[in-house]
C-alpha atoms as a printed R data frame, in Angstrom:
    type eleno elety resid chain resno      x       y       z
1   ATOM     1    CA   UNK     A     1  0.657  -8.346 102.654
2   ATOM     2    CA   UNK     A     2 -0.709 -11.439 101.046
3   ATOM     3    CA   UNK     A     3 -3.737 -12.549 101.158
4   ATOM     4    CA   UNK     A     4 -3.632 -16.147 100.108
5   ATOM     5    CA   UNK     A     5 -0.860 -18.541 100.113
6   ATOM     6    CA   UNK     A     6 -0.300 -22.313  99.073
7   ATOM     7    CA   UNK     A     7  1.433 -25.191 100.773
8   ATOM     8    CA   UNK     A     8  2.852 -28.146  99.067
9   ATOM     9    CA   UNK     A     9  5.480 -31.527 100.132
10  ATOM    10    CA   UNK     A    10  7.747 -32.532  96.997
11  ATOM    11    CA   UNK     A    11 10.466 -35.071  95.919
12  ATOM    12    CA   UNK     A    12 11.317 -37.406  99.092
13  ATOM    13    CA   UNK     A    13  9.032 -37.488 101.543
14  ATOM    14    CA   UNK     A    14 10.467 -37.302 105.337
15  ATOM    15    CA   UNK     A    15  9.384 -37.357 108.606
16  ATOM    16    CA   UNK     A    16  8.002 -33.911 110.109
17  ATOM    17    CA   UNK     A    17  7.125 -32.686 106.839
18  ATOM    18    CA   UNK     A    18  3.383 -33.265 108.235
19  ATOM    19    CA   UNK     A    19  4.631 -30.613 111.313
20  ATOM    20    CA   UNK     A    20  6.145 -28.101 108.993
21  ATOM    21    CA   UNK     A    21  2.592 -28.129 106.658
22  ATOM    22    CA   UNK     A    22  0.446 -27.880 109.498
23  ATOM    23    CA   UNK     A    23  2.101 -25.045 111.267
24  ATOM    24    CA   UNK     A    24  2.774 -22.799 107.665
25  ATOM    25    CA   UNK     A    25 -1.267 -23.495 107.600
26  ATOM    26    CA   UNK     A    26 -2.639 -22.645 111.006
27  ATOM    27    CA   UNK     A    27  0.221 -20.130 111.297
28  ATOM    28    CA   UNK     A    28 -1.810 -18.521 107.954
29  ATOM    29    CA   UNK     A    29 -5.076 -18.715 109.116
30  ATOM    30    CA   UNK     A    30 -3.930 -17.324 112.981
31  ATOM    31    CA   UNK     A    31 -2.925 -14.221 110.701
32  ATOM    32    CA   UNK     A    32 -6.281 -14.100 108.771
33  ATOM    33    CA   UNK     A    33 -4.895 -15.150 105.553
34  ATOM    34    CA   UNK     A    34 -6.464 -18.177 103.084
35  ATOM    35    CA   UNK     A    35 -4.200 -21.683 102.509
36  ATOM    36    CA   UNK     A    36 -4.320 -23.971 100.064
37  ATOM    37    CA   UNK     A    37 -3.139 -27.555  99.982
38  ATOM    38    CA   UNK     A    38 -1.486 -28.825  96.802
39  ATOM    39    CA   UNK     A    39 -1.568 -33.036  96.513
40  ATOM    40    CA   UNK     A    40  1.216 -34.416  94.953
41  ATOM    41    CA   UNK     A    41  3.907 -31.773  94.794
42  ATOM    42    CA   UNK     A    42  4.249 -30.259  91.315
43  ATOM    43    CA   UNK     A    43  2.478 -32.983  89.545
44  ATOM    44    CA   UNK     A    44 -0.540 -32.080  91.943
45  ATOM    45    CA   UNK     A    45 -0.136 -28.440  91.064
46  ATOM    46    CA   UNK     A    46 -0.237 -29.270  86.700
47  ATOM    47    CA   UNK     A    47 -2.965 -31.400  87.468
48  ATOM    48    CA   UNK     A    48 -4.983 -28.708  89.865
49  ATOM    49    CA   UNK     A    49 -5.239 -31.081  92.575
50  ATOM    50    CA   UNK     A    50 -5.560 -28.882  95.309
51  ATOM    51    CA   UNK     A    51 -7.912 -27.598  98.221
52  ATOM    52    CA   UNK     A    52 -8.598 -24.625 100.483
53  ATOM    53    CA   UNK     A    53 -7.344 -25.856 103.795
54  ATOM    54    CA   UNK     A    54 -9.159 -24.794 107.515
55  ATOM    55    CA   UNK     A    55 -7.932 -25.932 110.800
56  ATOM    56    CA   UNK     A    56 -9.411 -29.248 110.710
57  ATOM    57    CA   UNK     A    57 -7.182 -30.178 107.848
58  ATOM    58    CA   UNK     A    58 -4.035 -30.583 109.944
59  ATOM    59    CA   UNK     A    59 -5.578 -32.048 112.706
60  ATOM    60    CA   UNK     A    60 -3.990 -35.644 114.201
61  ATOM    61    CA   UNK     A    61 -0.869 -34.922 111.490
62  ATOM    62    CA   UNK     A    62  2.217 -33.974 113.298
63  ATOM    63    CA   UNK     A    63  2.671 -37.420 114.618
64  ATOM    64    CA   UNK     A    64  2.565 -39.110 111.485
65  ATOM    65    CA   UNK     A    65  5.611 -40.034 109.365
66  ATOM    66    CA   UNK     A    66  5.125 -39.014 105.274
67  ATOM    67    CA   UNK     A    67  3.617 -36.238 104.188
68  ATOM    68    CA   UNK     A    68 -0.362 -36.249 103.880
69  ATOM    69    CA   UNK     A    69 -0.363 -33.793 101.129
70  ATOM    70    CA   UNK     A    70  1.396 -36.454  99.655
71  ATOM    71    CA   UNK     A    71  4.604 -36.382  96.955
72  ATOM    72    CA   UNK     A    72  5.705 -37.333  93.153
73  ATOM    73    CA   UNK     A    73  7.827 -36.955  90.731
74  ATOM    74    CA   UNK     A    74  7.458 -34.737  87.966
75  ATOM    75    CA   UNK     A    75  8.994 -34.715  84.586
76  ATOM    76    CA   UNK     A    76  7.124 -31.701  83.048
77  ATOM    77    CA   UNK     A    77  7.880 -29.215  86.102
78  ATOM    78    CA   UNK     A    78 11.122 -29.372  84.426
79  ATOM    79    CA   UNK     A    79 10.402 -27.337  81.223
80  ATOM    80    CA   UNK     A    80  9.555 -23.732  81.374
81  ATOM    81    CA   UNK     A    81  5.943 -24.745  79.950
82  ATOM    82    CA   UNK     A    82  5.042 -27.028  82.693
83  ATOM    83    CA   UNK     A    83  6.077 -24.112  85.390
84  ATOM    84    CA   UNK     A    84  3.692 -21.816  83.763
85  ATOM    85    CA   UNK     A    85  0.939 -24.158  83.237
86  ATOM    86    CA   UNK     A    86  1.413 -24.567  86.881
87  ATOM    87    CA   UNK     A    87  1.891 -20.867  87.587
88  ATOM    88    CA   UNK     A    88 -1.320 -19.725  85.620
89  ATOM    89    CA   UNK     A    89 -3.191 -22.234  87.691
90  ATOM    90    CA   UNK     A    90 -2.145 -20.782  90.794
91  ATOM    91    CA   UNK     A    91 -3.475 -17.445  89.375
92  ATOM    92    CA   UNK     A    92 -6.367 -19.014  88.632
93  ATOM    93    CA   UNK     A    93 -7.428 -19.586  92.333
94  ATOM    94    CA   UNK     A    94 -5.906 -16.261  93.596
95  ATOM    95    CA   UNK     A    95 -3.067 -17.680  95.296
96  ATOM    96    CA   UNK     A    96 -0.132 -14.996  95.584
97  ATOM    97    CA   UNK     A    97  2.694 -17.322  97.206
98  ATOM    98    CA   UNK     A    98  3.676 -20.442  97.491
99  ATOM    99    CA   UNK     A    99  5.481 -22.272 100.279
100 ATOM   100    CA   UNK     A   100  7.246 -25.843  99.043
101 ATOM   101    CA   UNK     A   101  8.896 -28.240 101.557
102 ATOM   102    CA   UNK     A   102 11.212 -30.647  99.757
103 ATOM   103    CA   UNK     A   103 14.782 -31.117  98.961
104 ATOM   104    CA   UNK     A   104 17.675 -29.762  96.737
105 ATOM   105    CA   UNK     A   105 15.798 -30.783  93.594
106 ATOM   106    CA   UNK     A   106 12.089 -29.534  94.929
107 ATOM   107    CA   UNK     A   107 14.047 -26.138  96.249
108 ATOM   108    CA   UNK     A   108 15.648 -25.578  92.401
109 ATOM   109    CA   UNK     A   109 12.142 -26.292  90.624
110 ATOM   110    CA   UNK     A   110 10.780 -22.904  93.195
111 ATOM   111    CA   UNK     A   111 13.664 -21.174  92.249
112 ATOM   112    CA   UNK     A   112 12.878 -21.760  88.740
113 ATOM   113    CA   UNK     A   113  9.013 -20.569  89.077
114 ATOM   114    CA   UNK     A   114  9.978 -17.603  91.174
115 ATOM   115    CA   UNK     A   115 13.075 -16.244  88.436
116 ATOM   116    CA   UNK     A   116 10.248 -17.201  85.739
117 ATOM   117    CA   UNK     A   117  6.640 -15.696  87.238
118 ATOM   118    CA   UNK     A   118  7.654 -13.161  90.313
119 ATOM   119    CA   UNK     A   119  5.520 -15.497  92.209
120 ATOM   120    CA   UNK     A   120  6.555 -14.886  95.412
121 ATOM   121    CA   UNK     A   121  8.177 -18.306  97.229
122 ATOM   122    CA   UNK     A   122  9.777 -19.138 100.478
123 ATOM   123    CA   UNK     A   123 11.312 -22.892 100.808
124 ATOM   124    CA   UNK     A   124 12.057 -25.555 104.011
125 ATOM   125    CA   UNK     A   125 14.455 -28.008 103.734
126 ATOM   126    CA   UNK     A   126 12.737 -32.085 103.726
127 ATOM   127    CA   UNK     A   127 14.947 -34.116 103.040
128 ATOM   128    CA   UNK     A   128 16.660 -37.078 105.159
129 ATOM   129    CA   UNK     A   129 20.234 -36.076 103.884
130 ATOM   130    CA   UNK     A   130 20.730 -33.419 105.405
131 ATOM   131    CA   UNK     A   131 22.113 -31.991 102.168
132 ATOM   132    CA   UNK     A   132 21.055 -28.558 101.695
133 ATOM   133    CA   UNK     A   133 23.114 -25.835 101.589
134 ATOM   134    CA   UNK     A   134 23.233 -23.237 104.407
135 ATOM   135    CA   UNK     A   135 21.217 -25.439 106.780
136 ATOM   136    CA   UNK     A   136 22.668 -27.443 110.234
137 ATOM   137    CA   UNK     A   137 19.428 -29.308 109.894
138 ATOM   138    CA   UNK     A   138 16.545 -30.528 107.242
139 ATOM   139    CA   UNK     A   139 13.627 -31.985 108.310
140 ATOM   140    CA   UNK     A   140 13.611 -35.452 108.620
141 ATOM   141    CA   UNK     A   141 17.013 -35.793 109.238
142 ATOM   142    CA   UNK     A   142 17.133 -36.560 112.788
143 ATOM   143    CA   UNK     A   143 14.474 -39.344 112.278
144 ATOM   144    CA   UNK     A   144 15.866 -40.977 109.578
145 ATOM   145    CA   UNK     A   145 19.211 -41.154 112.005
146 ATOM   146    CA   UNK     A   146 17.099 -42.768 114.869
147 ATOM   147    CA   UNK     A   147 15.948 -45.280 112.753
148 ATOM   148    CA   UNK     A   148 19.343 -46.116 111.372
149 ATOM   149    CA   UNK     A   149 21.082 -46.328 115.166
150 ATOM   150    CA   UNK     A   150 17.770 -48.783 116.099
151 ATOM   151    CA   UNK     A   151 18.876 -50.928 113.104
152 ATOM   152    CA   UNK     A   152 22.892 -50.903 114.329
153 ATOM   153    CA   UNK     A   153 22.008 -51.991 118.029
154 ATOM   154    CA   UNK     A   154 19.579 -54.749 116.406
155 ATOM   155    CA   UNK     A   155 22.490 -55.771 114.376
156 ATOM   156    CA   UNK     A   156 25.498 -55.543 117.116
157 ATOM   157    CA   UNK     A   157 23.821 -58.054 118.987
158 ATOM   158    CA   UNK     A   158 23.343 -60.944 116.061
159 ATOM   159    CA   UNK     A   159 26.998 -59.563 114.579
160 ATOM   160    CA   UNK     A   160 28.208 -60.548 118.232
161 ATOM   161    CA   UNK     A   161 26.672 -63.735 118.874
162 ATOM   162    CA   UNK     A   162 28.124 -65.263 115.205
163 ATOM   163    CA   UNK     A   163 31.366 -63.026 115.285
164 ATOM   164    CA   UNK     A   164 30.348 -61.829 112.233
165 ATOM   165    CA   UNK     A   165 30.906 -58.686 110.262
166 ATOM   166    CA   UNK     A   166 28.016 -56.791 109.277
167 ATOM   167    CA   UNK     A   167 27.513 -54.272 106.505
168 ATOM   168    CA   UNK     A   168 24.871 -51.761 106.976
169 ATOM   169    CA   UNK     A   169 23.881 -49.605 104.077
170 ATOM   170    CA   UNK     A   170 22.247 -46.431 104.682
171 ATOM   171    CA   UNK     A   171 20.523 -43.799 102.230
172 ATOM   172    CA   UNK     A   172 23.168 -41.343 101.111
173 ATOM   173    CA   UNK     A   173 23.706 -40.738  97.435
174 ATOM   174    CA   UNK     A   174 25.847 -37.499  97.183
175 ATOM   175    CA   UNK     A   175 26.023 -36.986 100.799
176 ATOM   176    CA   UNK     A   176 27.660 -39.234 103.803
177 ATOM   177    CA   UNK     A   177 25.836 -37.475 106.501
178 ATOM   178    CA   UNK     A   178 23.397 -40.404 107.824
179 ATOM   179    CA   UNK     A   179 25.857 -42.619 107.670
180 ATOM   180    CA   UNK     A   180 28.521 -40.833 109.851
181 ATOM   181    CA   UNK     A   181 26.408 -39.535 112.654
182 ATOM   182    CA   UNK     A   182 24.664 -43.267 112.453
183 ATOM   183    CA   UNK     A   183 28.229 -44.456 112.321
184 ATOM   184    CA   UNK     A   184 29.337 -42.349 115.233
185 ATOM   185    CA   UNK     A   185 26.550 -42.467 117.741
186 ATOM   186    CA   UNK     A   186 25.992 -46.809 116.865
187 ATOM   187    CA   UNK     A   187 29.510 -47.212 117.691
188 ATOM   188    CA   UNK     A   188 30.529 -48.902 113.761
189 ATOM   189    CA   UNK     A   189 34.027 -49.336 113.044
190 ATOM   190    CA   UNK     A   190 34.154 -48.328 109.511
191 ATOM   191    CA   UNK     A   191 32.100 -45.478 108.013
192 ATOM   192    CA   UNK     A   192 32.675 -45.468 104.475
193 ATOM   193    CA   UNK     A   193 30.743 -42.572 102.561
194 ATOM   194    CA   UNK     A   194 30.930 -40.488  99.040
195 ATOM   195    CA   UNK     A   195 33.249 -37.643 100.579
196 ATOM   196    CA   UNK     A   196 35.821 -39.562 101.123
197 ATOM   197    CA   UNK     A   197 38.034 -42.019  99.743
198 ATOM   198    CA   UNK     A   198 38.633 -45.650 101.252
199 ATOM   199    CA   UNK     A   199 40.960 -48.602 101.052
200 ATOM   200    CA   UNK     A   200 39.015 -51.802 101.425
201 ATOM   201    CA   UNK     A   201 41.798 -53.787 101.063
202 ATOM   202    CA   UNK     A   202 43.541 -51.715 103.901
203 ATOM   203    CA   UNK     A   203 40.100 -52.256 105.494
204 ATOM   204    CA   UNK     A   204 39.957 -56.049 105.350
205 ATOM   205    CA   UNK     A   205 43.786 -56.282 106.783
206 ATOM   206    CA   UNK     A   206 43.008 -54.168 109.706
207 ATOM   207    CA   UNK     A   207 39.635 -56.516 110.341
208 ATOM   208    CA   UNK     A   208 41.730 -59.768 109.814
209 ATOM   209    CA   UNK     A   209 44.172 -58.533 112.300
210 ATOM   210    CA   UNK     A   210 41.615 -57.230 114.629
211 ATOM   211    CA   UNK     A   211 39.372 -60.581 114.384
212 ATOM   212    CA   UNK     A   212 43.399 -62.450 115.387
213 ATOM   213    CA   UNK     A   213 43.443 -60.712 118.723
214 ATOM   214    CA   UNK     A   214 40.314 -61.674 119.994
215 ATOM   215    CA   UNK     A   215 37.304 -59.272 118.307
216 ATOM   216    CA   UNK     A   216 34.128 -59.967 117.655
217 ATOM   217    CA   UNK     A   217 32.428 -58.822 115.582
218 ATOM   218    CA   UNK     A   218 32.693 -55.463 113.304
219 ATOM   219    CA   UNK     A   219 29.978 -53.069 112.031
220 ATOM   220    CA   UNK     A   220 30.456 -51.370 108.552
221 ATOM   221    CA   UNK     A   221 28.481 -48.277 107.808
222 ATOM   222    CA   UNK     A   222 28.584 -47.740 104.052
223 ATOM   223    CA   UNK     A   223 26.144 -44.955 102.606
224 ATOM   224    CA   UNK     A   224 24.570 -45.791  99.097
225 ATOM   225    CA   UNK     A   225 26.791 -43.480  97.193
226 ATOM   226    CA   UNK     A   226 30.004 -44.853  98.634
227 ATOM   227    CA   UNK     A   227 29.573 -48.510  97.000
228 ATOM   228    CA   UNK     A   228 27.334 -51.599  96.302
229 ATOM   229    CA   UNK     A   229 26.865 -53.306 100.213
230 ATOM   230    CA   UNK     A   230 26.753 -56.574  98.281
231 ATOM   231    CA   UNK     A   231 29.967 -56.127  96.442
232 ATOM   232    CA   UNK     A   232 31.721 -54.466  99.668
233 ATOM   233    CA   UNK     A   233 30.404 -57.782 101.627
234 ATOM   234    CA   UNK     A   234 31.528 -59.842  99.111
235 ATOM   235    CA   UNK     A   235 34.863 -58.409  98.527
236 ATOM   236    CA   UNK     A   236 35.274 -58.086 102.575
237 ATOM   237    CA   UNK     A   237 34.092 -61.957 103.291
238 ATOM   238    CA   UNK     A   238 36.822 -63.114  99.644
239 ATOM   239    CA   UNK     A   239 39.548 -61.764 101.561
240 ATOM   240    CA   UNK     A   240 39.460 -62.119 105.180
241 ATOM   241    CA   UNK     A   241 37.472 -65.593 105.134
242 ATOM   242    CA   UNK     A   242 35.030 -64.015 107.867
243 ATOM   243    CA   UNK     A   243 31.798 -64.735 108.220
244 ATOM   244    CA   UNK     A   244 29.784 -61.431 106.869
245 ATOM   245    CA   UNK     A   245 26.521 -60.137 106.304
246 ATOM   246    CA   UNK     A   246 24.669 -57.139 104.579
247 ATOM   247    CA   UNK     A   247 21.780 -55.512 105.523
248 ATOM   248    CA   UNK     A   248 20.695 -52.810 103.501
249 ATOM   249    CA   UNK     A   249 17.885 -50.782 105.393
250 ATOM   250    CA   UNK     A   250 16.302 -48.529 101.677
251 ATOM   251    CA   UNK     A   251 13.114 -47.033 102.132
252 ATOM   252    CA   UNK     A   252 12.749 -47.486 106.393
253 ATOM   253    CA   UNK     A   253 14.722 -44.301 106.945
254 ATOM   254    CA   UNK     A   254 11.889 -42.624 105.431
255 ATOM   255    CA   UNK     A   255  9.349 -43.788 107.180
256 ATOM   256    CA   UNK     A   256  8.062 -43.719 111.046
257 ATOM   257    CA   UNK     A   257  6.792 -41.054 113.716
258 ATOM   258    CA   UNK     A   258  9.248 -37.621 113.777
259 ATOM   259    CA   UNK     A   259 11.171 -37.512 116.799
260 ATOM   260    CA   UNK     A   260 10.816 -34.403 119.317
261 ATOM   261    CA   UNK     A   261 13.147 -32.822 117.525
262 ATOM   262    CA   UNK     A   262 11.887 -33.102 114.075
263 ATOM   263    CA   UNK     A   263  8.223 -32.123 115.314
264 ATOM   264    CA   UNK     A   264  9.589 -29.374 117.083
265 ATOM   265    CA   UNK     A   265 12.119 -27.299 114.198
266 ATOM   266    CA   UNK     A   266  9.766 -28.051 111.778
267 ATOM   267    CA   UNK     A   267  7.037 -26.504 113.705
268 ATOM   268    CA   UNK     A   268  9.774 -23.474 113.659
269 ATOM   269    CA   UNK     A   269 10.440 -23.242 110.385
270 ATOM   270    CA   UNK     A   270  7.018 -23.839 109.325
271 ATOM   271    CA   UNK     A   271  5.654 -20.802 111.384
272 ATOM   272    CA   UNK     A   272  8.769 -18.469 110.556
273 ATOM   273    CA   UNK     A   273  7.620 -19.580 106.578
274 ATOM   274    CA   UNK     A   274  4.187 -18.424 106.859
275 ATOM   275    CA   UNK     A   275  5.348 -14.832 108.100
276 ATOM   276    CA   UNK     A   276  7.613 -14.787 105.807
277 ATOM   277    CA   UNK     A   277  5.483 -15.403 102.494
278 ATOM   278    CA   UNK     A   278  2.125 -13.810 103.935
279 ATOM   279    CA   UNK     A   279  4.799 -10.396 104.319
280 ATOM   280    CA   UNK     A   280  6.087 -10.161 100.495
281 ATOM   281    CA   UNK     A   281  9.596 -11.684 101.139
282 ATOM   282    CA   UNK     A   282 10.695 -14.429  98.632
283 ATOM   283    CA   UNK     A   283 13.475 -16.604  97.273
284 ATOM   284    CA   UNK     A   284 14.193 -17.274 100.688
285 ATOM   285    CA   UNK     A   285 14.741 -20.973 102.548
286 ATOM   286    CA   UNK     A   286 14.244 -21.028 106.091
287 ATOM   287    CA   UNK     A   287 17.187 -23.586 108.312
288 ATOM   288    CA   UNK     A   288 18.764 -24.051 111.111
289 ATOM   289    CA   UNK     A   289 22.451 -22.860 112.264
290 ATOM   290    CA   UNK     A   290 24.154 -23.186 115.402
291 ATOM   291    CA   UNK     A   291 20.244 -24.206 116.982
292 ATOM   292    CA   UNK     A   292 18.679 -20.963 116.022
293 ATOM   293    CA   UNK     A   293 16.272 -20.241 112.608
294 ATOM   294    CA   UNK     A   294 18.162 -18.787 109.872
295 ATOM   295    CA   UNK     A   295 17.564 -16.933 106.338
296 ATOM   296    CA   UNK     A   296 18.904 -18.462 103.296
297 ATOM   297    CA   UNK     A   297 19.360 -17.201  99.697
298 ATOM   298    CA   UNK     A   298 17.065 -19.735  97.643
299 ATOM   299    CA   UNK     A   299 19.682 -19.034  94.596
300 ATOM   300    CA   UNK     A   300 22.654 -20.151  96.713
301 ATOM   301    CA   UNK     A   301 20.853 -22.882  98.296
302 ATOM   302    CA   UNK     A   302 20.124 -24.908  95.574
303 ATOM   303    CA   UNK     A   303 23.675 -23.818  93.752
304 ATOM   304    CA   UNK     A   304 26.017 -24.424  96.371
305 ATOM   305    CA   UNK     A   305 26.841 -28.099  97.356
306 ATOM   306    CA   UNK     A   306 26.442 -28.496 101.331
307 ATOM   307    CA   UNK     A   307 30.065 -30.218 102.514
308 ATOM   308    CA   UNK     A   308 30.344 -32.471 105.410
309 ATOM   309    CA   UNK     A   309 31.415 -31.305 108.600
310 ATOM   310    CA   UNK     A   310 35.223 -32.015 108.870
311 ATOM   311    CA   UNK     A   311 34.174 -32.414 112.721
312 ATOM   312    CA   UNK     A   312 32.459 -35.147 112.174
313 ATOM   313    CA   UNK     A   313 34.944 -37.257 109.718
314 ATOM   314    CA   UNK     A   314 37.573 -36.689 112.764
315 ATOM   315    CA   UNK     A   315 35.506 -37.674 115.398
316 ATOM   316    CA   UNK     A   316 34.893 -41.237 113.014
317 ATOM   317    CA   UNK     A   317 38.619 -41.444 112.805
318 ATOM   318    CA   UNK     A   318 39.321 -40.907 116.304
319 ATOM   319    CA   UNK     A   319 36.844 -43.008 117.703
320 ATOM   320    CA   UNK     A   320 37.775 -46.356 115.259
């Protein structure tokens, strides 16, 4: 059983990573065992900037939207040097496992330490893209789609009054998640994300067409790794002759108070995390599937790309 484990936030920040920390630390110190915080993800861990944690410390947190432990990038954690460096300065302090709450890319730089040192590590998916394998959920997800469906209704009702079409893009590199459940639950006509492939000119005949017998207005949903909003608005507005706008939401998903549900499953996960480490088990990331708190391999999570649910894309279709 260990006796003293550290907590750190790393790459994006999301909201209810604040929830997860807090409950890994007073989950820990319920069970008698000593927490650390690290600041700054792994560039807080080269650096040593990090503190023995009580109670107090996550106190008036799982409200709050960020991370308070706060998050950075960091070049060096790449290179087998920099994860000793920060290894041997774990050792240092006594610490004997680590718990890191980040995303694909924070989830492969534990996976390196843990193949490299032994160190035992247990992981929790924060990220708003709902992109890690294995998982039904990350934390921050169900935020970050709030926030996007609060933009749409906003938007509906200017699209509406100017018969305008509107293109919203949402966060969404390598995965189209946000967009379609934003897409599905705001009501948009067209989701267009990286999974699939789309026809804008296609698109722009069906809108011209729909805009002849009477519609309104249309709402495009168009995640970041799907295409350029401007270009997409430009191209749509060049060949329809329709009045359109972009918004483009960027760094707002990120932000704002976790809903219930993101306080609550990261409170899970975050207590399930702490067991786990303070018992010996390792390479493991804690999720969600079918709304109950799974195991996950920490290899296959951050090797494996998560797919879309086909459920989902058919539903979009369906509901056009």
């Amino acid at each position: 059983m260990l006796k003293s484990i550290a907590v750190m936030t790393s790459g994006g920040d999301s909201p209810g990573m604040n929830a997860a920390a807090r409950a890994v630390v007073r989950t820990a110190l319920y069970e008698g065992v000593e927490v650390w915080g690290i600041n700054n993800g792994y560039h807080g861990l080269l650096e040593e900037d990090m503190f023995k944690m009580e109670s107090k410390n996550v106190g008036d947190i799982i409200q709050r939207g960020g991370t308070f432990l706060g998050t950075a990038r960091c070049k060096r954690w790449k290179t087998p040097e920099g994860r000793m460096m920060g290894y041997q300065h774990l050792v240092d302090r006594g610490i004997q496992g680590l718990c890191v709450i980040g995303g694909d890319g924070s989830l492969r730089g534990a996976s390196l330490l843990s193949e490299e040192t032994g160190l035992p590590i247990v992981g929790l998916p924060g990220t708003i893209d709902n992109d890690v394998w294995g998982s039904d959920y990350t934390i921050g997800c169900d935020t970050a789609a709030n926030t996007i469906i609060d933009a749409i209704n906003k938007l509906r009702d200017t699209a509406s009054a100017h018969r305008r079409v509107i293109v919203l893009e949402v966060m969404g590199r390598n995965s189209g998640w946000l967009a379609t459940v934003a897409g599905i639950s705001g009501g948009a006509e067209y989701i267009l994300i990286p999974e699939e492939k789309y026809d804008l000119d296609a698109i722009c005949s069906d809108m011209k067409a729909a805009y002849d017998a009477g519609k309104r207005y249309i709402l495009v949903v168009l995640a970041e790794g799907a295409g350029n909003a401007q270009e997409v608005g430009s191209f749509i507005a060049e060949k329809t002759g329709i009045d359109t706008r972009v918004s483009v939401l960027g760094h707002i998903q990120r932000g704002g108070s976790p809903t219930v549900i993101d306080r609550v499953r990261a409170s899970q996960l975050g207590e399930q995390a702490a067991l786990a480490l303070i018992s010996g088990l390792s390479d493991i990331v804690f999720g969600f599937s079918k709304g109950h708190v799974v195991t996950i391999n920490l290899h296959d999570a951050v090797t494996n790309k998560k797919k879309l649910d086909p459920e989902y894309t058919h539903l979009a279709k369906v509901l056009f």
